[in-house]
N, C-alpha and C positions, 0 to 999 in steps of 0.2 A: 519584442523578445518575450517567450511565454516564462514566466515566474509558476512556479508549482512551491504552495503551501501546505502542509500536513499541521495536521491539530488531534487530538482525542488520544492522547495519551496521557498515560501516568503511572500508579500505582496500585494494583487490585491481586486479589488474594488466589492462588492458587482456584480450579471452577471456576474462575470468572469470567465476565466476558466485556469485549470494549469495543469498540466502534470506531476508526480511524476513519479520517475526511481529508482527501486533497483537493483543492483548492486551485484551479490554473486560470491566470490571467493573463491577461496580455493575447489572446487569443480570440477567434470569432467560433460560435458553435457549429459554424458549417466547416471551420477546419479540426476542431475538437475531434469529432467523430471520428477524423480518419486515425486519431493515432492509437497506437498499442499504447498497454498503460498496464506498471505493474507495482507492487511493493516491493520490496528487497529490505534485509535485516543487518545489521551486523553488533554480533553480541562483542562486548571486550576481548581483545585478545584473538580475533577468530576475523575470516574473510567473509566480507558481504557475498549475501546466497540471495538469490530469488525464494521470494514467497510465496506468490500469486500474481501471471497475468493476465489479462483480458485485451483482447485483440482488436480491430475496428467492427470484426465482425460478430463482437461480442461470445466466442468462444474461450473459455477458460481453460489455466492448467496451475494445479498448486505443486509445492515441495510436499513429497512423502510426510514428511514429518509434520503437516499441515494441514493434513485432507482430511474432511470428515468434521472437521472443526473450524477451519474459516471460509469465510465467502468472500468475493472481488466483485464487485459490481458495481458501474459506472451510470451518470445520469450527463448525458449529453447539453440536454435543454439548460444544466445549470455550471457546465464544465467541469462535472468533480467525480471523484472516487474514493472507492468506500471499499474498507477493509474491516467485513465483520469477524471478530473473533470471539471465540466460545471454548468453554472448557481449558482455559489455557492454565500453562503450565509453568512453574521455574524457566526449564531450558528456552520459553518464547520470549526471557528475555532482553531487550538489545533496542539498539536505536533502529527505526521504523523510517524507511527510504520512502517515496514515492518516486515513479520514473516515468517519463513521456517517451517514446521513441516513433520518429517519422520519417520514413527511409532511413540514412543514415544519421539524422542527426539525434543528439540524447540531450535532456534534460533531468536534473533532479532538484526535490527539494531539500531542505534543510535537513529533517529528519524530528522524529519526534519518538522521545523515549517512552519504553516501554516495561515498566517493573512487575514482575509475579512475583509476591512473596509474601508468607504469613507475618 
C-alpha cells in the first residue's frame, strides 16, 4: 500500500518562498513513474482545489492563481515530489495535499500546513 508523505511547511512572510516534498513509500520506481502526481490546497472554510499536476509523462498544469510563481516537479529515481513556491502570498494559505493517481485508484497524504503572514 503506497503511503504519501508531505514535509516543508510552515510559516514565511508574505515574497517568500518554500519548497514542499512528497515522500511515497511503499512503492517500486518502476511503478512511481507511471503515476500522475499533484498537490491540492485547502484554505479554512473553503473546498480543496488543485494546485499543480504532473503527469507520467512529466507534462504539467497549475491553478490560475498559481502560475508563474510555483513549479511541480517530480524525481522518479527517489519517489518524490516537489512543490516549489515563490512569491507567495496571504491567500496561499491553507493545508498542502499531495495526491498519487493510477488509473482509478487515489491516494493522499496527510497534508502539511502552510502559513503566509507578516
Amino acid at each position: 500500500q503506497v503511503q504519501l508523505v508531505e514535509s516543508g511547511g510552515g510559516l514565511v512572510q508574505p515574497g517568500g518562498s518554500l519548497r514542499l516534498s512528497c515522500a511515497a513509500s511503499g512503492v517500486s520506481g518502476g511503478i512511481f513513474r507511471l503515476y500522475d502526481l499533484a498537490w491540492y490546497r485547502q484554505a479554512p472554510g473553503k473546498q480543496r482545489e488543485l494546485v499543480a499536476r504532473i503527469n507520467s509523462g512529466d507534462s504539467t498544469n497549475y491553478a490560475d492563481s498559481v502560475k508563474g510563481r510555483f513549479t511541480i516537479s517530480r524525481d522518479n529515481a527517489k519517489n518524490m515530489v516537489y512543490l516549489q513556491m515563490n512569491s507567495l502570498k496571504p491567500d496561499d494559505t491553507a493545508v498542502y495535499y499531495c495526491q498519487r493517481k493510477w488509473g482509478s485508484a487515489v491516494a493522499w497524504g496527510q497534508g502539511t500546513q502552510v502559513t503566509v503572514s507578516s
